[in-house]
C-alpha positions as CSV (number, residue, x, y, z in Angstrom):
1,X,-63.6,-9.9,-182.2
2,X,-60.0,-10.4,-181.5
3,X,-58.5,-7.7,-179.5
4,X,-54.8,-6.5,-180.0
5,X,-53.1,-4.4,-177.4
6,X,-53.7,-1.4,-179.4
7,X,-57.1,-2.5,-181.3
8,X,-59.4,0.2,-182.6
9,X,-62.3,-0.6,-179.9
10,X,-59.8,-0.4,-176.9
11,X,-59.0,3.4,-178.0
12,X,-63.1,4.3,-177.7
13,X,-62.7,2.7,-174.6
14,X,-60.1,4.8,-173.3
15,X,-61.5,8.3,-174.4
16,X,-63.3,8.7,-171.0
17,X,-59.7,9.4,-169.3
18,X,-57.7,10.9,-172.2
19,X,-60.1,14.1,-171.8
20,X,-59.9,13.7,-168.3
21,X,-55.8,14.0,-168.8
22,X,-56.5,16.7,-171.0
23,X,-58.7,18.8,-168.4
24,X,-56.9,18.0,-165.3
25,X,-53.2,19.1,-167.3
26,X,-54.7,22.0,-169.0
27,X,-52.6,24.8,-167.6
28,X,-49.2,22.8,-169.0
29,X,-51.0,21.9,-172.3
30,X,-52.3,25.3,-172.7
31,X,-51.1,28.4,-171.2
32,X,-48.1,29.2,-173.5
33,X,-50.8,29.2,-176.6
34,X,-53.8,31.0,-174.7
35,X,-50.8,33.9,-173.9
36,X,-49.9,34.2,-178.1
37,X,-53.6,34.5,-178.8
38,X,-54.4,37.4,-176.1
39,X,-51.5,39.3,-176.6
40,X,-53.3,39.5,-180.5
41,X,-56.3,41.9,-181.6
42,X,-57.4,38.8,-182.9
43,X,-61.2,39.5,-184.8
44,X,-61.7,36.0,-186.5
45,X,-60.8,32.5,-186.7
46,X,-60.4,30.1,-189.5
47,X,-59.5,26.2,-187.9
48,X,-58.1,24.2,-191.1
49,X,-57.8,20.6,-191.1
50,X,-58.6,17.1,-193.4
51,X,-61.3,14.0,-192.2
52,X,-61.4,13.1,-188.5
53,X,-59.2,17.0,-187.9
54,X,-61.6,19.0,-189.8
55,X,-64.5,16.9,-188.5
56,X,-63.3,17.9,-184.2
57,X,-63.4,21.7,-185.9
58,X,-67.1,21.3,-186.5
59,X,-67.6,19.9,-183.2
60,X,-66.0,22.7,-181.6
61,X,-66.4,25.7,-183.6
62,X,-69.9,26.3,-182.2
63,X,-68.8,26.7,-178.6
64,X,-65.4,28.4,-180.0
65,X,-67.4,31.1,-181.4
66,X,-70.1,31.9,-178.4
67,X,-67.6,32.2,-175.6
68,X,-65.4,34.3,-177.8
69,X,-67.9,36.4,-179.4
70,X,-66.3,36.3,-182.7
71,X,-66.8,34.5,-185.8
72,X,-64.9,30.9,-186.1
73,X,-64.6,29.4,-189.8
74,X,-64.0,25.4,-190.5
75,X,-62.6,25.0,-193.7
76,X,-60.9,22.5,-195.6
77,X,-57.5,23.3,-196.1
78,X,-57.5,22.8,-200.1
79,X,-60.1,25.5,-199.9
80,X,-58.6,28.1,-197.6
81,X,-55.4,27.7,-199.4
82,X,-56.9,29.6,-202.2
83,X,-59.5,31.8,-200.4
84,X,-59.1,35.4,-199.7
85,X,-58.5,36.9,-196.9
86,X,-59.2,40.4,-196.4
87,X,-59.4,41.0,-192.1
88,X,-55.6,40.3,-191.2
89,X,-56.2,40.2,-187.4
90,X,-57.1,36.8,-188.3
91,X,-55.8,33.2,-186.3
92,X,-55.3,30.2,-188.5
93,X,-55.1,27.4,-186.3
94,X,-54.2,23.9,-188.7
95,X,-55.4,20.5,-186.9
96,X,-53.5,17.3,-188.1
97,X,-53.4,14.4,-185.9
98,X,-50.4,12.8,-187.4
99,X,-48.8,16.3,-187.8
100,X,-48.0,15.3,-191.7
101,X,-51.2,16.6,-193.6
102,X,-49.7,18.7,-196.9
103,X,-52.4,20.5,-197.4
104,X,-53.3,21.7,-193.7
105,X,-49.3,22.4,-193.6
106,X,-49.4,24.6,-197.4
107,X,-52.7,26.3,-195.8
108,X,-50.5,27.6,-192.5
109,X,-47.9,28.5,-194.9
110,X,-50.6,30.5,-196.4
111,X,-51.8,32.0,-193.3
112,X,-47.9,33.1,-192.4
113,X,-47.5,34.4,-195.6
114,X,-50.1,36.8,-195.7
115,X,-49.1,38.2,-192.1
116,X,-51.6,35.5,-190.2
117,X,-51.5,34.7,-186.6
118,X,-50.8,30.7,-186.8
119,X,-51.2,27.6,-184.1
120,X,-50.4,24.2,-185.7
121,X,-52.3,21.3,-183.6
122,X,-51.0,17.9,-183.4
123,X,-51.2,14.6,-181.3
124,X,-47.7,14.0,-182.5
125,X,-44.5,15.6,-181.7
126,X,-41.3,15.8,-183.9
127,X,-43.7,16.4,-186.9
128,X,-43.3,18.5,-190.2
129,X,-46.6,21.0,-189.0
130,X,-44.1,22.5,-186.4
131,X,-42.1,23.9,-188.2
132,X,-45.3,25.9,-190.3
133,X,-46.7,27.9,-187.2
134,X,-46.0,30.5,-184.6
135,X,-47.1,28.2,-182.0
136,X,-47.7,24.9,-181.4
137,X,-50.2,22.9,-179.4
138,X,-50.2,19.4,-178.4
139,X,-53.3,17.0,-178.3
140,X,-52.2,15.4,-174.9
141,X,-53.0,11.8,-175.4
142,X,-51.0,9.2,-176.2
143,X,-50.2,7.8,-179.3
144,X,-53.0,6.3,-181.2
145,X,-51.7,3.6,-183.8
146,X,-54.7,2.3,-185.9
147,X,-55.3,3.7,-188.5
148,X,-59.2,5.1,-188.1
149,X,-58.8,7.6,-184.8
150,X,-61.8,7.3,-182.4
151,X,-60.0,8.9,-179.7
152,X,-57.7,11.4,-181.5
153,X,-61.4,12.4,-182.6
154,X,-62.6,12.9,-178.8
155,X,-59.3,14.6,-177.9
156,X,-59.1,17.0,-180.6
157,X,-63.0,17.9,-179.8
158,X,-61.8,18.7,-176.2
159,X,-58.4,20.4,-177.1
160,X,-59.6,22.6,-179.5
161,X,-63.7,23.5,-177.3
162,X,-60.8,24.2,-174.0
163,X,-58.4,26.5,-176.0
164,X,-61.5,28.6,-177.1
165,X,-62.3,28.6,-173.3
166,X,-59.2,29.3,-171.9
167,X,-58.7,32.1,-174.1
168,X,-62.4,33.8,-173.3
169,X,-61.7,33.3,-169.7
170,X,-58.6,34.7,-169.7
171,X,-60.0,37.6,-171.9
172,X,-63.0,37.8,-169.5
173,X,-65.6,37.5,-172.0
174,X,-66.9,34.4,-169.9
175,X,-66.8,34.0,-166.3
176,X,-65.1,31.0,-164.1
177,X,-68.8,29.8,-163.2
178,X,-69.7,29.5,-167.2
179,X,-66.3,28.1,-168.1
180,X,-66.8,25.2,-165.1
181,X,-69.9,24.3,-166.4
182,X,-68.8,24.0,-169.6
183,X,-66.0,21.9,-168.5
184,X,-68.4,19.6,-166.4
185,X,-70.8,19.2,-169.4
186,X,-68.4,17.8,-171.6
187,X,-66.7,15.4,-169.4
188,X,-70.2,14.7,-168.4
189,X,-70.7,14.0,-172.0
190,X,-67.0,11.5,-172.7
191,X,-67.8,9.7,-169.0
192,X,-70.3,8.3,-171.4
193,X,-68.3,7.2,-174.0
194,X,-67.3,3.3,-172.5
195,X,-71.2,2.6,-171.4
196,X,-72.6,4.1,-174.9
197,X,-70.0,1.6,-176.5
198,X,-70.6,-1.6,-174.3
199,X,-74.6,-0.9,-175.3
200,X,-73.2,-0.6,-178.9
201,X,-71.9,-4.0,-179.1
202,X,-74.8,-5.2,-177.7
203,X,-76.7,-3.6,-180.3
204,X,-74.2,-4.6,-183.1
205,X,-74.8,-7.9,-182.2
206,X,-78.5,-8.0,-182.1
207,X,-78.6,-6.9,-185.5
208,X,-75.5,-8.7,-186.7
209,X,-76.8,-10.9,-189.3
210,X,-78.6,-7.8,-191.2
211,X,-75.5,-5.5,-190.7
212,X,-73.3,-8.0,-192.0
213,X,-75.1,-8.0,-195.8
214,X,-75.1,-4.0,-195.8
215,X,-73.1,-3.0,-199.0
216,X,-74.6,0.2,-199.1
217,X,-75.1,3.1,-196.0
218,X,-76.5,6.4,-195.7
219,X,-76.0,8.2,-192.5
220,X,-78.5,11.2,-191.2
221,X,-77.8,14.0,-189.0
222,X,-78.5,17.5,-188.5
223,X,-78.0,20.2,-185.8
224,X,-75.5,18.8,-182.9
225,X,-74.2,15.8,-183.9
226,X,-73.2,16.8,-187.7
227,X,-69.8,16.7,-186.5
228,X,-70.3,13.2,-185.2
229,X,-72.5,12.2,-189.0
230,X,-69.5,13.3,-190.6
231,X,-67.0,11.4,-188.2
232,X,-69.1,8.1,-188.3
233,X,-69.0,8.0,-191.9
234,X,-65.2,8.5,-192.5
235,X,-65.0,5.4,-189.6
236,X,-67.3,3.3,-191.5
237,X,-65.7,4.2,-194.5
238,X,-62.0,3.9,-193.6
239,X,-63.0,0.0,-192.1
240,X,-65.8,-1.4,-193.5
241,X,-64.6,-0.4,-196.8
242,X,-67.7,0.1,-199.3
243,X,-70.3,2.6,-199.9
244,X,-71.1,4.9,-197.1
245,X,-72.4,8.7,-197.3
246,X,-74.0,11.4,-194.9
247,X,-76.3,14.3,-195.7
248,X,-77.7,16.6,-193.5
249,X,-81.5,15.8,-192.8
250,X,-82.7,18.3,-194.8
251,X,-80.3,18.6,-197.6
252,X,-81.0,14.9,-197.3
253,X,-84.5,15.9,-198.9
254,X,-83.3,17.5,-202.0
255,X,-83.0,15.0,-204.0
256,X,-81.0,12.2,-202.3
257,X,-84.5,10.3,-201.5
258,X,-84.5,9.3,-204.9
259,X,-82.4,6.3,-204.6
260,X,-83.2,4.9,-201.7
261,X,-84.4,1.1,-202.0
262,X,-84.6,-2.0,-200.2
263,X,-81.4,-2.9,-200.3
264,X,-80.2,0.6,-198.6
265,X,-79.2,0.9,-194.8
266,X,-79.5,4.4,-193.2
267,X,-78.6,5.1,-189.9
268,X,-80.4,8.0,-188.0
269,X,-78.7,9.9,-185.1
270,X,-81.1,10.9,-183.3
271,X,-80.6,13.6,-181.1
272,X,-83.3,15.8,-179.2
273,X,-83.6,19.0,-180.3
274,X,-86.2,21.2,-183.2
275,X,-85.3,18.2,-186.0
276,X,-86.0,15.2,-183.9
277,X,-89.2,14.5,-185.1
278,X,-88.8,15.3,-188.2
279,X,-85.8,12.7,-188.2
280,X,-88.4,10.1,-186.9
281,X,-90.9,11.0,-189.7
282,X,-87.9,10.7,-192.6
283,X,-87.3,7.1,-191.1
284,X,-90.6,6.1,-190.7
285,X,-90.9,7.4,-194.7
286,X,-88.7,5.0,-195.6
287,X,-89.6,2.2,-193.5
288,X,-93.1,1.8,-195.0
289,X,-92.5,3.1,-198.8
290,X,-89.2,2.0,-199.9
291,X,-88.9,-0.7,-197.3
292,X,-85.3,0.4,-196.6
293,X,-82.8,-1.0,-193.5
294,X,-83.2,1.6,-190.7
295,X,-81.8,2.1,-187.7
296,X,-82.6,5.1,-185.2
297,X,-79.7,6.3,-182.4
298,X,-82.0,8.0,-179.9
299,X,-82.7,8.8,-175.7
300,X,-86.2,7.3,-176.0
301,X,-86.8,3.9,-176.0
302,X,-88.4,2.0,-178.3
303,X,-89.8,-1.2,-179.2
304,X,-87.6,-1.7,-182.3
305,X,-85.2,-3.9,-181.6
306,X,-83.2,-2.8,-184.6
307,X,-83.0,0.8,-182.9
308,X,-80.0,2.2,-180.5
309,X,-81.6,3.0,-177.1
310,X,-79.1,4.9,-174.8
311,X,-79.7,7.4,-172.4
312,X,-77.8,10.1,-174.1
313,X,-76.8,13.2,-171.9
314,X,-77.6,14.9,-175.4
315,X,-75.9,18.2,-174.3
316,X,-76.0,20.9,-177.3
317,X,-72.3,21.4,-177.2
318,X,-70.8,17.9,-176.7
319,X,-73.9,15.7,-178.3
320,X,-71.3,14.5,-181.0
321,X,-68.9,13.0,-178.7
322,X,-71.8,10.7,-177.4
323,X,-72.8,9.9,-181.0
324,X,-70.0,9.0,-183.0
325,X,-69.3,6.2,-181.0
326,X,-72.2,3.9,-181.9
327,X,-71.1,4.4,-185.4
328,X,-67.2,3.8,-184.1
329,X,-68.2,0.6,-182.5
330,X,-70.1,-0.4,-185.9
331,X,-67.2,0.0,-188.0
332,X,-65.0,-1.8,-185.7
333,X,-67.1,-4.9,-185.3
334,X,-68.7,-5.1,-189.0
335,X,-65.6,-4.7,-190.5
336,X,-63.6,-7.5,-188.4
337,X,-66.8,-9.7,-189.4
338,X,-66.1,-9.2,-193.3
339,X,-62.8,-10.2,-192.6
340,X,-61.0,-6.8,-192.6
341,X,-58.3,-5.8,-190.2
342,X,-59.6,-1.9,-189.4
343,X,-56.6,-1.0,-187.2
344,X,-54.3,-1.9,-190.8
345,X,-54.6,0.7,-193.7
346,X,-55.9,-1.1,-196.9
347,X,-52.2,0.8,-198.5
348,X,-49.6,2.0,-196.1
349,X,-48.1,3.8,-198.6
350,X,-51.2,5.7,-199.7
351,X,-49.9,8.6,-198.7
352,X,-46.5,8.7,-199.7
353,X,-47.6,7.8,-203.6
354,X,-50.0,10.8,-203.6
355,X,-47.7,12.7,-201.8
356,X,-50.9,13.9,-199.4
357,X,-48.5,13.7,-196.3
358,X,-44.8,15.0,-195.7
359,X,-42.8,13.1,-194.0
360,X,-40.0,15.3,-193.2
């Protein structure tokens, strides 16, 4: 694979130290934010944001909600545009990584509107969400040029699980012991990242010749690494460039079962936890009566070669971080193997002809 100096695979490399950046500068990155929310009787939380944005609010709203005591919403911002509202000491916090997303900009607008606390997140600055919000917080990291995000991802995982701590510390409701740990589990968790992706390649290319005739992928998850199901297919998607889908291991058994075949890949992530062997028994299901592709991401190891063996820390909170990127590194290498340039949007102008970003 032929490496540029801002290629796709270099930015999952360098995730391990942008949330290190992000941790050791939090106090400049965060206190002016952390001060708007406490100064609030804030009683809920809707984050609104579109693909890898809304994907880093599933990943975090979990540990957003526990140390804050409060319910946290994820929503798209399509949807909360035209949902009511009824509590009004409510914080609308819109995540877009470019800082041009129309609709997580006309959802703020929404939230002001009505009265709303707002805080517009972006990795970009000199953007058109900043000029939609009360406050504005950065995604400290520098600037990401493919296309696909792998580390914007990470970043906006760790931006967004630190305000929620930051602002529970500050309010008391956790105390500096509880916030540390949670600190040292999640860099605990993206220290991983480089090692989980060198074993990826290695994987990728012990199975190359069978990933390389996939034209259609299913992708499982459940519990802690949804977040990172949800991610992994937008990567695939967005580089690979043909069918790819996700359900959640049990919605997965609804109906979706039905059209599974030989000719269908599935990737299962794997992580420990009340639905792992459950997980193992849906693979095993398809392995012997629809003779399907499958590939397991798990901490155990097996003696299926065509399974991803890692020692996952497998935390509760930060499990998706370690996940996504076997599923990063696959849409990265598979897609440069069919011949398609990932870090180069298949349409440039995309946005600008359905008028899905603004641009000033």
């Amino acid at each position: 694979m032929e490496e540029k100096k801002w290629d796709m695979y270099t930015y999952i490399l360098e995730s391990k130290d942008a949330v290190r950046h992000i941790v050791k500068h939090q106090e400049k990155i965060f206190d002016d934010v952390v001060n708007y929310i406490v100064q609030k009787n804030i009683e809920q939380i809707y984050i609104i944001g579109s693909g890898t944005s809304y994907h880093a609010a599933v990943a975090a709203k979990p540990i957003i909600e526990k140390v804050l005591k409060m319910k946290v919403f994820q929503s798209y911002p399509i949807d909360f545009k035209d949902e009511a509202i009824f509590n009004k000491n409510t914080l609308v916090i819109g995540i877009s990584h470019a800082g041009m997303s129309a609709s997580t900009i006309y959802g703020l607008d929404k939230a002001r509107h009505e009265g709303l606390a707002t805080i517009a997140v972006t990795a970009e600055a000199d953007t058109p969400i900043l000029e939609h919000a009360d406050k504005q917080l950065f995604i400290d990291m520098p600037k990401e040029y493919a296309g696909p995000k792998t580390k914007g991802y990470i970043c906006s995982i760790a931006t967004l699980a630190l305000l929620g701590l930051k602002v529970a510390l500050c309010q008391k409701k956790i105390t500096q012991d509880i916030f540390d740990d949670y600190i040292a589990r999640m860099l605990k968790s993206s220290d991983n990242i480089p090692l989980i992706a060198q074993k990826a390649m290695e994987w990728y290319n012990a199975n190359k010749e069978e990933f390389i005739k996939c034209r259609r992928l299913y992708i499982i998850g459940y519990e802690n690494c949804t977040s990172a199901m949800l991610e992994g297919t937008l990567k695939i998607s967005e580089s690979v460039r043909y069918s790819t889908q996700c359900y959640e291991l049990e919605e997965f058994m609804h109906g979706i079962y039905h059209c599974i075949d030989q000719d269908t890949y599935m990737f299962y992530l794997g992580s420990k936890g009340q639905y792992y062997e459950r997980c193992k028994k849906l693979k095993r299901y398809f392995e012997d009566e629809r003779h399907a592709h499958c590939f397991l991401m798990t901490s155990e190891e097996t003696s299926n070669t065509k399974d991803f063996c890692f020692p996952f820390i497998n935390d509760h909170d930060f499990a998706s971080m370690e996940f996504v990127v076997p599923l990063q590194v696959f849409a990265r290498t598979c897609s440069a193997d069919l011949g398609i340039d990932a870090n180069i949007p298949s349409d440039p102008d995309f946005h600008k002809k359905m008028a899905s970003y603004i641009f000033e």
